[in-house]
PDB file of N, CA, C and O in Angstrom, chain B, residues numbered from 101:
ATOM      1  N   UNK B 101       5.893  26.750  -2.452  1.00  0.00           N
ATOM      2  CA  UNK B 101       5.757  25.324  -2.318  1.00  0.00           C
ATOM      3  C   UNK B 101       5.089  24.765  -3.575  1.00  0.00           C
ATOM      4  O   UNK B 101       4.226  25.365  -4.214  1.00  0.00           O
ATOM      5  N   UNK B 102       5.427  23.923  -3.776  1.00  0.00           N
ATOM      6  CA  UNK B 102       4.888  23.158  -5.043  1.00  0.00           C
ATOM      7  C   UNK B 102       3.987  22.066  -4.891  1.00  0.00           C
ATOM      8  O   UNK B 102       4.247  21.135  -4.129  1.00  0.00           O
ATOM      9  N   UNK B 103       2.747  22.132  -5.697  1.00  0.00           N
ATOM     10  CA  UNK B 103       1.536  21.331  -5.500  1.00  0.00           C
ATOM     11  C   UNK B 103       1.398  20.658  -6.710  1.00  0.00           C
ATOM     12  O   UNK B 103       1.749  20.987  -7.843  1.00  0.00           O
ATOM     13  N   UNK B 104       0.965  19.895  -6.391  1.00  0.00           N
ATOM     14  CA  UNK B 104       0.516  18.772  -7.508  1.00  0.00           C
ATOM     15  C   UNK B 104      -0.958  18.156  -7.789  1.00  0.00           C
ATOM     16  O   UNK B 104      -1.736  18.159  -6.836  1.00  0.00           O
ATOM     17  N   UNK B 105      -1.309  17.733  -8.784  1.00  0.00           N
ATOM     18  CA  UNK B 105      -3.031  17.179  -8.945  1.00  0.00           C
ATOM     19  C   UNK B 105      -2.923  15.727  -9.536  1.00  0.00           C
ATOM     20  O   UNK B 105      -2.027  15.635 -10.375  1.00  0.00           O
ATOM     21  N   UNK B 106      -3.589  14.628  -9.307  1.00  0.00           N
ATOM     22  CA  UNK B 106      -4.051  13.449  -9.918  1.00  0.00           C
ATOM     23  C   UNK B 106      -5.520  13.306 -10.285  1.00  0.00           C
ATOM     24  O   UNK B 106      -6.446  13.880  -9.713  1.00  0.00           O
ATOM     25  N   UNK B 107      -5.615  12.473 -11.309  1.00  0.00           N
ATOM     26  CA  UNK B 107      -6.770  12.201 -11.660  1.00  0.00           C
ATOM     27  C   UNK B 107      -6.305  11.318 -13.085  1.00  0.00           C
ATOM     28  O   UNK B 107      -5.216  11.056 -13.595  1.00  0.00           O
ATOM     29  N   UNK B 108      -7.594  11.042 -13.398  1.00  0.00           N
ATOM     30  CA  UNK B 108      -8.145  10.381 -14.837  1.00  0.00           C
ATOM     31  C   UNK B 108      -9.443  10.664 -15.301  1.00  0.00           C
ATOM     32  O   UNK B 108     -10.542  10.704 -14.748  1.00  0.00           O
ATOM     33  N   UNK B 109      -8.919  10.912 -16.820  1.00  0.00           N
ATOM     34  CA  UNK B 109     -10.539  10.880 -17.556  1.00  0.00           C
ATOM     35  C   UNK B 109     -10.886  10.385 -19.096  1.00  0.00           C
ATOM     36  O   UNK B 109      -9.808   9.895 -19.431  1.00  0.00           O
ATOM     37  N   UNK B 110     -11.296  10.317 -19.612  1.00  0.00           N
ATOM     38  CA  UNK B 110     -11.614   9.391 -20.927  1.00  0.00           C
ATOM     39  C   UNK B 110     -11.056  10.815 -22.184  1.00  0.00           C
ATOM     40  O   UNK B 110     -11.906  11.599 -22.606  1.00  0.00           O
ATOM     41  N   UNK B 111     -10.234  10.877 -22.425  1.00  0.00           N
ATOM     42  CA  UNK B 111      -9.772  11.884 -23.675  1.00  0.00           C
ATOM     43  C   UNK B 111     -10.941  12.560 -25.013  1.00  0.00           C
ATOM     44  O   UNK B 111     -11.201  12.221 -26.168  1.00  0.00           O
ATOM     45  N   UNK B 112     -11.303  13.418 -24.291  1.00  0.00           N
ATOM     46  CA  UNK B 112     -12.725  13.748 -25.508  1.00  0.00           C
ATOM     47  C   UNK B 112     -14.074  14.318 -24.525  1.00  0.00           C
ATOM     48  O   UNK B 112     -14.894  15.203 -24.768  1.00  0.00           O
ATOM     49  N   UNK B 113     -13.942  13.521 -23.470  1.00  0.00           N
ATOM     50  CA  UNK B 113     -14.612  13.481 -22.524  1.00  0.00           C
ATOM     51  C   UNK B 113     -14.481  14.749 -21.102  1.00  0.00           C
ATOM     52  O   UNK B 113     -13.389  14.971 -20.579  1.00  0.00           O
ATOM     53  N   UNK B 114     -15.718  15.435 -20.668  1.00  0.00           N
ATOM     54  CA  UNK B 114     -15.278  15.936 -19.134  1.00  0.00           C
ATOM     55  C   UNK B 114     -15.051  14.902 -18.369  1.00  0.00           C
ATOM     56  O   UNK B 114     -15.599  13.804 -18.468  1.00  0.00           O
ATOM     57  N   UNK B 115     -13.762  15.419 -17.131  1.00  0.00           N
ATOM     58  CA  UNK B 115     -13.465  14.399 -16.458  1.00  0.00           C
ATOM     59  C   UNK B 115     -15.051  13.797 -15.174  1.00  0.00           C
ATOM     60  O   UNK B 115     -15.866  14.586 -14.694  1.00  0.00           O
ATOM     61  N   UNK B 116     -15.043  12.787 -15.015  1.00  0.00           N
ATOM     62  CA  UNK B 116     -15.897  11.960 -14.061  1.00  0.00           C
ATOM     63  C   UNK B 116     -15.709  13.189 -12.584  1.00  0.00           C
ATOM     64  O   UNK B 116     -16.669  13.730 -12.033  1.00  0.00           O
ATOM     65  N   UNK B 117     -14.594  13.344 -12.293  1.00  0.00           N
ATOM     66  CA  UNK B 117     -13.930  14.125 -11.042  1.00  0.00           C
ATOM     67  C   UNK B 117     -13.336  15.105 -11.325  1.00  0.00           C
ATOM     68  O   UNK B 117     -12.846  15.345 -12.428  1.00  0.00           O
ATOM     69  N   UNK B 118     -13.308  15.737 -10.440  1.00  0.00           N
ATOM     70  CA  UNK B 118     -12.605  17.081 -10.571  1.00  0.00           C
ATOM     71  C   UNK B 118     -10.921  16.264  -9.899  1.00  0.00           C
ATOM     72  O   UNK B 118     -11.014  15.496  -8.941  1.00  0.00           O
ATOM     73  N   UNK B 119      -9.670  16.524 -10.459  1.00  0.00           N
ATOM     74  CA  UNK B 119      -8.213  16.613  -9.874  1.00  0.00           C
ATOM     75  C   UNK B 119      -8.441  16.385  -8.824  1.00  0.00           C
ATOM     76  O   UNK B 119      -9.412  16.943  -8.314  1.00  0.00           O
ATOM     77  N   UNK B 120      -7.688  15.518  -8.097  1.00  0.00           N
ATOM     78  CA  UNK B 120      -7.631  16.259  -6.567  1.00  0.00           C
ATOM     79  C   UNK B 120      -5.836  16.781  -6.858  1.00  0.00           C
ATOM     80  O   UNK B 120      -5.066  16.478  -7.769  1.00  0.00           O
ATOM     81  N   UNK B 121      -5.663  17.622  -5.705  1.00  0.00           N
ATOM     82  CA  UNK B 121      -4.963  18.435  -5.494  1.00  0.00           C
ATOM     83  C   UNK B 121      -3.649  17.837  -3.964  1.00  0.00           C
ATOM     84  O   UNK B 121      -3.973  17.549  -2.811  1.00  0.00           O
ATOM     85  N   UNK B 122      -2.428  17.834  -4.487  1.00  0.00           N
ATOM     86  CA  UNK B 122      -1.283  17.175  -2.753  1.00  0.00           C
ATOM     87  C   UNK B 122      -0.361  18.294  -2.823  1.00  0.00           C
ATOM     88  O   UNK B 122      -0.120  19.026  -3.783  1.00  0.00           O
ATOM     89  N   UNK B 123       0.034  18.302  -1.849  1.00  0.00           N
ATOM     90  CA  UNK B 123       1.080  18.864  -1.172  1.00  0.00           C
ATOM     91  C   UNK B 123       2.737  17.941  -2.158  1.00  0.00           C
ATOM     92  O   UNK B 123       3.489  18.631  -2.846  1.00  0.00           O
ATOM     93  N   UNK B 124       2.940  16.543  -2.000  1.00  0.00           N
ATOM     94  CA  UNK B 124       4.174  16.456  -2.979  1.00  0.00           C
ATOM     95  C   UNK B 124       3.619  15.545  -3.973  1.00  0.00           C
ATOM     96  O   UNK B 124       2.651  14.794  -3.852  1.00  0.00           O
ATOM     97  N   UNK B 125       4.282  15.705  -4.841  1.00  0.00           N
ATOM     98  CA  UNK B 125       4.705  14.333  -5.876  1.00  0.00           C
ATOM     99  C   UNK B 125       4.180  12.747  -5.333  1.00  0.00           C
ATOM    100  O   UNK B 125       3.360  11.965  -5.814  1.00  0.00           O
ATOM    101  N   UNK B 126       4.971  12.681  -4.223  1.00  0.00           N
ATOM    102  CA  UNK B 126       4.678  11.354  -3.821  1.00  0.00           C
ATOM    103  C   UNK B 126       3.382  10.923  -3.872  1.00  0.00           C
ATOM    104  O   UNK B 126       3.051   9.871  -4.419  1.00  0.00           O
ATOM    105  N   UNK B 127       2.230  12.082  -3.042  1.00  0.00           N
ATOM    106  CA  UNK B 127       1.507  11.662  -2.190  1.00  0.00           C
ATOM    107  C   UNK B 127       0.367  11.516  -3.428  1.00  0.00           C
ATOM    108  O   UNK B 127      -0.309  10.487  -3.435  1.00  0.00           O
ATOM    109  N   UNK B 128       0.098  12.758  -4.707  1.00  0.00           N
ATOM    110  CA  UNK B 128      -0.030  12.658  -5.670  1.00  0.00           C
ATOM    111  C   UNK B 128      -0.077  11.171  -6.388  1.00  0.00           C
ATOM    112  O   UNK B 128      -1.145  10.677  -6.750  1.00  0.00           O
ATOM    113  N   UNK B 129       1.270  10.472  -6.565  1.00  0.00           N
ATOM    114  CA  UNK B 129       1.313   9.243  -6.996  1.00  0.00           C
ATOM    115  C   UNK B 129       0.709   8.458  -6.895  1.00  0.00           C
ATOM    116  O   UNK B 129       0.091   7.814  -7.743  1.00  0.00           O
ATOM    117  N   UNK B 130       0.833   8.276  -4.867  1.00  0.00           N
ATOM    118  CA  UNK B 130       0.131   7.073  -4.495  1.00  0.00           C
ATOM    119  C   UNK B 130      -1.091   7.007  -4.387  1.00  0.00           C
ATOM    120  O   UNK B 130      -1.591   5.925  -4.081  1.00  0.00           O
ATOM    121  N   UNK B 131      -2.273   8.658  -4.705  1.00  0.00           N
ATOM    122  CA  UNK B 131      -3.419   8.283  -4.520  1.00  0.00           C
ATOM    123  C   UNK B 131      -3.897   8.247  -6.101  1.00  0.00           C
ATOM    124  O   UNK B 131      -5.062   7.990  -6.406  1.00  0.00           O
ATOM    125  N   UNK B 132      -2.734   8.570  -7.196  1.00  0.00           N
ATOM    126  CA  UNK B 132      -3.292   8.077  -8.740  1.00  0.00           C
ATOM    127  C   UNK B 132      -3.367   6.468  -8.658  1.00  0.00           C
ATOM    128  O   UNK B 132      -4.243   5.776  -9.176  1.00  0.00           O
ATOM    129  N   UNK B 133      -2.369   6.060  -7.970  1.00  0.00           N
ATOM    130  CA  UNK B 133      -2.154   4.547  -8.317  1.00  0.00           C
ATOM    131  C   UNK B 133      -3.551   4.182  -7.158  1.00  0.00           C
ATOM    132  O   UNK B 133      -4.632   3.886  -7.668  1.00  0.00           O
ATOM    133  N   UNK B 134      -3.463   4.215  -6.105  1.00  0.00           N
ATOM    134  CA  UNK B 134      -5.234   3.770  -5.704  1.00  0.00           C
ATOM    135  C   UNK B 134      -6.375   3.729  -6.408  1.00  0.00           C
ATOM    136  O   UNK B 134      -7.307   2.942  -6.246  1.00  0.00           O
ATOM    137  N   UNK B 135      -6.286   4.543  -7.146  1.00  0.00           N
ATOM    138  CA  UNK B 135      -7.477   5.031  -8.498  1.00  0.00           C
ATOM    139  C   UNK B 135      -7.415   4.429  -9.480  1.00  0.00           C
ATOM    140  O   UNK B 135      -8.425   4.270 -10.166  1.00  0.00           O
ATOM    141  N   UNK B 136      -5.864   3.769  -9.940  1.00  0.00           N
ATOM    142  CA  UNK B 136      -6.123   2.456 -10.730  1.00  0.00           C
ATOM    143  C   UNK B 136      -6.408   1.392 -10.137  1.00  0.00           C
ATOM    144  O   UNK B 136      -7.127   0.523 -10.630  1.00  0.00           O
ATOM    145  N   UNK B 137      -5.703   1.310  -8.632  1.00  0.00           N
ATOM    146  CA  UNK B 137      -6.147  -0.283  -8.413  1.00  0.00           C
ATOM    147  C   UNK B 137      -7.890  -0.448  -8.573  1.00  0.00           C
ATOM    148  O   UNK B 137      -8.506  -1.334  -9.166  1.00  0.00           O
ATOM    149  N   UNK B 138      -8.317   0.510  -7.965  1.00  0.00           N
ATOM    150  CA  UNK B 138     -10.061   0.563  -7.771  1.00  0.00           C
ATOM    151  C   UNK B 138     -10.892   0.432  -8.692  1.00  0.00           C
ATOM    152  O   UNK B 138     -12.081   0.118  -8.638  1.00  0.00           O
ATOM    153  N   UNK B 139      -9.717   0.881 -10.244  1.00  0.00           N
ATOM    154  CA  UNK B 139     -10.496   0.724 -11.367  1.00  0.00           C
ATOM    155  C   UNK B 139      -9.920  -0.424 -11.687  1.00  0.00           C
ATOM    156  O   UNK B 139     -10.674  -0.632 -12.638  1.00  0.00           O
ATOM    157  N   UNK B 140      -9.103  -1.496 -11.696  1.00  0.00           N
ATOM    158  CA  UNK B 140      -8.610  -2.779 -11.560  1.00  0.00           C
ATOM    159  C   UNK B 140     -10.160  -3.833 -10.637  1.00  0.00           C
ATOM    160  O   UNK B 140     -10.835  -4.808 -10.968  1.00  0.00           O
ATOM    161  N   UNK B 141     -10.121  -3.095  -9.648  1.00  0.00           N
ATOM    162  CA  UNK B 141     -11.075  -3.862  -9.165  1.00  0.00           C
ATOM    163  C   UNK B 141     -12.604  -4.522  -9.648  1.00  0.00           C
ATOM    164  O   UNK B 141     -13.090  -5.635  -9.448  1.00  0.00           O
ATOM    165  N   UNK B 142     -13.135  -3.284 -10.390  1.00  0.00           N
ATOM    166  CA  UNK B 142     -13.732  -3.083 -11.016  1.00  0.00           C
ATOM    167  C   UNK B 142     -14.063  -3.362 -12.784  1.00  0.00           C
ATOM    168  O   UNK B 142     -14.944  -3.282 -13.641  1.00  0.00           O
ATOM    169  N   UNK B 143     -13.057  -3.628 -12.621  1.00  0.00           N
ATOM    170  CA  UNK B 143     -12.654  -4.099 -14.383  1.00  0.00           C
ATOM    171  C   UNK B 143     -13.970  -5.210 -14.627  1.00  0.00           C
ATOM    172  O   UNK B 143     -14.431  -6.070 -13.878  1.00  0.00           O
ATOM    173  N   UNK B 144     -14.248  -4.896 -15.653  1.00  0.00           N
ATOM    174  CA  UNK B 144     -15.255  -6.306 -16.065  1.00  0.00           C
ATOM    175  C   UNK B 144     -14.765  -7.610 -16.838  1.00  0.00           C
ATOM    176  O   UNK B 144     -15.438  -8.535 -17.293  1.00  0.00           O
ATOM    177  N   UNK B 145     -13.343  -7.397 -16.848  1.00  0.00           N
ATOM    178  CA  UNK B 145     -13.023  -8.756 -17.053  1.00  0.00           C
ATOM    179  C   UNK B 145     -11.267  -9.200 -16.472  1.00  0.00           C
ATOM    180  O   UNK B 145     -10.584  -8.184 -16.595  1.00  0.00           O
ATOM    181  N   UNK B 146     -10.659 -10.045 -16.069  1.00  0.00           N
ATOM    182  CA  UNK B 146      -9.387 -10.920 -15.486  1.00  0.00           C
ATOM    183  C   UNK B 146      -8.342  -9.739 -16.361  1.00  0.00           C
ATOM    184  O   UNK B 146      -7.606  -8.942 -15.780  1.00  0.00           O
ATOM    185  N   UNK B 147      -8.509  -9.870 -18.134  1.00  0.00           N
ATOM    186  CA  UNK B 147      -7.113  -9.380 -18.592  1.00  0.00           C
ATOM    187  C   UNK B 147      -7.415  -7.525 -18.219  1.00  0.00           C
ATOM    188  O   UNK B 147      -6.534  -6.670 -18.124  1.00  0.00           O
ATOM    189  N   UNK B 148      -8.761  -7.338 -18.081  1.00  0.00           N
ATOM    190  CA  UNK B 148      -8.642  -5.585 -18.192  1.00  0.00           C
ATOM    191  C   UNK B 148      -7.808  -5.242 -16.441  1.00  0.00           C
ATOM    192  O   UNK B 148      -6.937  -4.418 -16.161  1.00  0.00           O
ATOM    193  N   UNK B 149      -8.254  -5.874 -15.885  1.00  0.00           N
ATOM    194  CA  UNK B 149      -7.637  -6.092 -14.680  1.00  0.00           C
ATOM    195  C   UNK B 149      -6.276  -6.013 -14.311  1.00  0.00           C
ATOM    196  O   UNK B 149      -5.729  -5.206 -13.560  1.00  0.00           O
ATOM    197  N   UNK B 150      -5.554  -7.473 -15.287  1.00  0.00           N
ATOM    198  CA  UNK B 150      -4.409  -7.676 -15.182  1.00  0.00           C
ATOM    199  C   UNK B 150      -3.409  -6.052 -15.853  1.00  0.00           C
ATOM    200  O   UNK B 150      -2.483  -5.408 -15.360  1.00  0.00           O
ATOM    201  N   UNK B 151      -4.094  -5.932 -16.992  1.00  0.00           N
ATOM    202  CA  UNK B 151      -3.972  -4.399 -17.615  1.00  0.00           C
ATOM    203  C   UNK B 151      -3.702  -3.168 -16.498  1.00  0.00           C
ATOM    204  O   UNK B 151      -2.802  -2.387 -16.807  1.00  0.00           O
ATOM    205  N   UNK B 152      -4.107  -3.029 -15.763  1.00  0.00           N
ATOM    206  CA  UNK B 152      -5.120  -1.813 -14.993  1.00  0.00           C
ATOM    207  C   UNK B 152      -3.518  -2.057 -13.772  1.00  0.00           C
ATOM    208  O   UNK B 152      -2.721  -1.127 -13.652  1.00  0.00           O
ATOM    209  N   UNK B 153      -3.379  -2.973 -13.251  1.00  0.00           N
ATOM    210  CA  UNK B 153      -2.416  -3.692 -12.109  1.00  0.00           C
ATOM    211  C   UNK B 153      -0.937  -3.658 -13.050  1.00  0.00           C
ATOM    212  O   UNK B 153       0.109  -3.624 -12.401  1.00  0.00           O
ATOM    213  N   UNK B 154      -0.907  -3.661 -13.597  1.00  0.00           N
ATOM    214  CA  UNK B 154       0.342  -3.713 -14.350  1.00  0.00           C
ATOM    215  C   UNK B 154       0.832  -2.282 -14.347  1.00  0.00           C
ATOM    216  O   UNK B 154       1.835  -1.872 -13.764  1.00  0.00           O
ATOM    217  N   UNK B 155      -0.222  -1.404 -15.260  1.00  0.00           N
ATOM    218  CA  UNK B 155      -0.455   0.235 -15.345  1.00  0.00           C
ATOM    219  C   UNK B 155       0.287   0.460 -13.982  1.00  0.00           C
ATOM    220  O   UNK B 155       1.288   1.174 -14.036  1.00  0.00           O
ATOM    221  N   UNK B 156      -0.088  -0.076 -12.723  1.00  0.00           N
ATOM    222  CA  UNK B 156      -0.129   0.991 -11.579  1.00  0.00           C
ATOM    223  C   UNK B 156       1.032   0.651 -10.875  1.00  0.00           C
ATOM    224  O   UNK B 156       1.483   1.365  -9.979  1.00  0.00           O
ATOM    225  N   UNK B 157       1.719  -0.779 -11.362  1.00  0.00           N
ATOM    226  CA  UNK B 157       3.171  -0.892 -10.962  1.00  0.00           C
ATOM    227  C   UNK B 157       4.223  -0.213 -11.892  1.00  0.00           C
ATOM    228  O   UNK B 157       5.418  -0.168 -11.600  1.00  0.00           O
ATOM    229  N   UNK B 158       3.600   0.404 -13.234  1.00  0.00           N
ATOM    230  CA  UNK B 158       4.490   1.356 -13.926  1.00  0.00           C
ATOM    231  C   UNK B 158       4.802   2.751 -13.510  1.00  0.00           C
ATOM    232  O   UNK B 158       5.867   3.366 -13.450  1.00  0.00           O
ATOM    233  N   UNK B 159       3.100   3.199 -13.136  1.00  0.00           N
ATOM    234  CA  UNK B 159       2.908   4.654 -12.467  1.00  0.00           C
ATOM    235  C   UNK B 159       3.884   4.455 -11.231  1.00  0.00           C
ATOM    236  O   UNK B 159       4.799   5.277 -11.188  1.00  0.00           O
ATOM    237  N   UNK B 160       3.853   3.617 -10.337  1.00  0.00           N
ATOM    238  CA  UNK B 160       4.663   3.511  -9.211  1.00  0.00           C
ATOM    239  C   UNK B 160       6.188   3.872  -9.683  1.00  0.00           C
ATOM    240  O   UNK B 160       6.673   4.646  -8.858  1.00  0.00           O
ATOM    241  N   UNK B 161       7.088   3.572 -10.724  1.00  0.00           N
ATOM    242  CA  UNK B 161       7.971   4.021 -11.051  1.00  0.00           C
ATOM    243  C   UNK B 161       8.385   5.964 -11.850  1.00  0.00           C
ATOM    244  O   UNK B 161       9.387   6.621 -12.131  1.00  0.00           O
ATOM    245  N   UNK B 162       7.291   6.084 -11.887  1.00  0.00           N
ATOM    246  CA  UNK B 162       7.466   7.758 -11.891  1.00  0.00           C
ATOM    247  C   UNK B 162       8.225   8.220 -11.036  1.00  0.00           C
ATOM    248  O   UNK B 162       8.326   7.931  -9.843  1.00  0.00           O
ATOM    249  N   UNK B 163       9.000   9.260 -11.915  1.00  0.00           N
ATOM    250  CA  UNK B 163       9.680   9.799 -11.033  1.00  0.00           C
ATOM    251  C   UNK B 163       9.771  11.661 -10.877  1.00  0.00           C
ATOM    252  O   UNK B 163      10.264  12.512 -10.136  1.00  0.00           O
ATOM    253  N   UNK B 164       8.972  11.556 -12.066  1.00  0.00           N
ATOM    254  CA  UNK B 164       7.997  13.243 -12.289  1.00  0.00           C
ATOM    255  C   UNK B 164       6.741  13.449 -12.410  1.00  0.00           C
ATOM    256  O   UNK B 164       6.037  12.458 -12.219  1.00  0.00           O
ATOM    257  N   UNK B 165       5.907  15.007 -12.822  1.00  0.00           N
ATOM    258  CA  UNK B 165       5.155  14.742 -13.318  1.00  0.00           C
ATOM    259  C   UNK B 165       4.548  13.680 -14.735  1.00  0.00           C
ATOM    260  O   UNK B 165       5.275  13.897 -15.705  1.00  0.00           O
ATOM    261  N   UNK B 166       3.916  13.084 -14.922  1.00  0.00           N
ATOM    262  CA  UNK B 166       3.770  12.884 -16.581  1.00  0.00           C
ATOM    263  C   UNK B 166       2.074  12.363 -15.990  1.00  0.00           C
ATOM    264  O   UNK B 166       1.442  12.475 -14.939  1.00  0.00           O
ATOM    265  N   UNK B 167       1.753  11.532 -17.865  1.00  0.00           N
ATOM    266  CA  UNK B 167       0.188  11.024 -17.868  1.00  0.00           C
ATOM    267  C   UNK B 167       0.971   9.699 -18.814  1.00  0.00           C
ATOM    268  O   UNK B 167       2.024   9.576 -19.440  1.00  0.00           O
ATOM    269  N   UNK B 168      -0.372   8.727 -18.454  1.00  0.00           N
ATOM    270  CA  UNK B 168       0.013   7.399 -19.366  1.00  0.00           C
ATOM    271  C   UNK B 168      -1.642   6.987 -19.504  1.00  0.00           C
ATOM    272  O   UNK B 168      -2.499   7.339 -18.693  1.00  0.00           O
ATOM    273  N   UNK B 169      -1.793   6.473 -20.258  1.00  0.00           N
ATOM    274  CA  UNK B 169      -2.755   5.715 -20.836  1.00  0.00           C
ATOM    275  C   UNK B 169      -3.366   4.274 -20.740  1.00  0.00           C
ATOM    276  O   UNK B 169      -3.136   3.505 -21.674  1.00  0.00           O
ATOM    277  N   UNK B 170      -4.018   3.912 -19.831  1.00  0.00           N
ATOM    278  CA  UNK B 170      -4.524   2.466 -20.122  1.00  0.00           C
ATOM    279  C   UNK B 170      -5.938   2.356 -20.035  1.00  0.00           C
ATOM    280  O   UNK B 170      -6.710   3.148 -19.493  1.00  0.00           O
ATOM    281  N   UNK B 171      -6.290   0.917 -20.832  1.00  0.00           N
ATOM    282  CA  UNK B 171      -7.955   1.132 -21.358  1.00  0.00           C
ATOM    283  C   UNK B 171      -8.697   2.497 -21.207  1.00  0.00           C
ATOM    284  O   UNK B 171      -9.358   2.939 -20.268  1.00  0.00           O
ATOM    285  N   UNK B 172      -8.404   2.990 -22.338  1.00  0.00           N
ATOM    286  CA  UNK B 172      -9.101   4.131 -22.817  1.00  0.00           C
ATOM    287  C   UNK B 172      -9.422   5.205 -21.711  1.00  0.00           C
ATOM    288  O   UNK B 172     -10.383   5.963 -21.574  1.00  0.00           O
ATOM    289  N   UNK B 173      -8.339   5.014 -21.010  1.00  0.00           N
ATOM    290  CA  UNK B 173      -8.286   6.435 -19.813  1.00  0.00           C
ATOM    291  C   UNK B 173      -6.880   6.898 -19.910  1.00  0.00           C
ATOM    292  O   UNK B 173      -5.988   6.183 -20.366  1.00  0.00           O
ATOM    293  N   UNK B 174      -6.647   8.417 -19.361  1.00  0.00           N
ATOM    294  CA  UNK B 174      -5.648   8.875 -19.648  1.00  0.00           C
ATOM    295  C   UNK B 174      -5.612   9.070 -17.741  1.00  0.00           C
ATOM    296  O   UNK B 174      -6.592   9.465 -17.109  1.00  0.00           O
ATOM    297  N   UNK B 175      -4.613   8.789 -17.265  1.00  0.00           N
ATOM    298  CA  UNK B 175      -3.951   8.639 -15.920  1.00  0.00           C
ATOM    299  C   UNK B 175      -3.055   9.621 -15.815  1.00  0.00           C
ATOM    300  O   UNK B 175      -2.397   9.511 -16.850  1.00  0.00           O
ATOM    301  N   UNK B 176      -2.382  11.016 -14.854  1.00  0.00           N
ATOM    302  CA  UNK B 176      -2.208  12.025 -14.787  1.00  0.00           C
ATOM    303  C   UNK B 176      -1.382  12.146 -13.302  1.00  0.00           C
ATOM    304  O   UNK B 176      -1.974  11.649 -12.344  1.00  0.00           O
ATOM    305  N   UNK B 177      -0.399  12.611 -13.110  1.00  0.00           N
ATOM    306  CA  UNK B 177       0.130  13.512 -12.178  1.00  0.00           C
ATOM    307  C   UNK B 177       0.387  14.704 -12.581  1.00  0.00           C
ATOM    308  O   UNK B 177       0.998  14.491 -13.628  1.00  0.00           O
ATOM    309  N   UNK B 178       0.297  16.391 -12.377  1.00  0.00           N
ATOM    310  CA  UNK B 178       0.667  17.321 -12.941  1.00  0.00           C
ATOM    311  C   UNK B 178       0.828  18.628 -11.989  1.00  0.00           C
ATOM    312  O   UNK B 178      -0.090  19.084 -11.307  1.00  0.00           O
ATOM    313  N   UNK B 179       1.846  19.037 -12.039  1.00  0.00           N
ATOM    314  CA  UNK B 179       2.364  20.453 -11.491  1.00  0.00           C
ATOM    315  C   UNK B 179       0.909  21.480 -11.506  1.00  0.00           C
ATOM    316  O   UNK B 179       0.066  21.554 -12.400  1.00  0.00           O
ATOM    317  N   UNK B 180       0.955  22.155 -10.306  1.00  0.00           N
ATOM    318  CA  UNK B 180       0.049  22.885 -10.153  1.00  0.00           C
ATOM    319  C   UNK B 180       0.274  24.233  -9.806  1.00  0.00           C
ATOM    320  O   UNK B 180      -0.679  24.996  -9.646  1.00  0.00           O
TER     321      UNK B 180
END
């Protein structure tokens, strides 16, 4: 069976979290994209926000593993 991990962390940097770890792809996805909205939420300003919300309607179009980049975090789905 094939497992998968999400997370984010600042490139240079140990990550804040350890991966978490899903059962598919999907489920993977949808709890990377929660992790942007939350960091959307959190944003300290309207455009880092608008940034962050944009990011997570792109991640929503994945359709493999990959990583993408917004404000200075690197965002991650990856085969395990």
């Amino acid at each position: 069976m094939m497992r998968f991990s999400s997370g984010s962390n600042v490139p240079g940097y140990m990550p804040d979290e350890p991966a978490e770890h899903h059962e598919t792809f999907d489920d993977a996805k949808r709890c990377l994209i929660a992790e942007i909205l939350r960091d959307a939420d959190q944003a300290d300003n309207e455009p880092d926000a608008e940034d962050l919300s944009a990011f997570a309607e792109d991640v929503n179009l994945w359709g493999s593993p990959q990583s993408g980049y917004c404000q200075c975090r690197c965002y991650f789905v990856g085969e395990i």
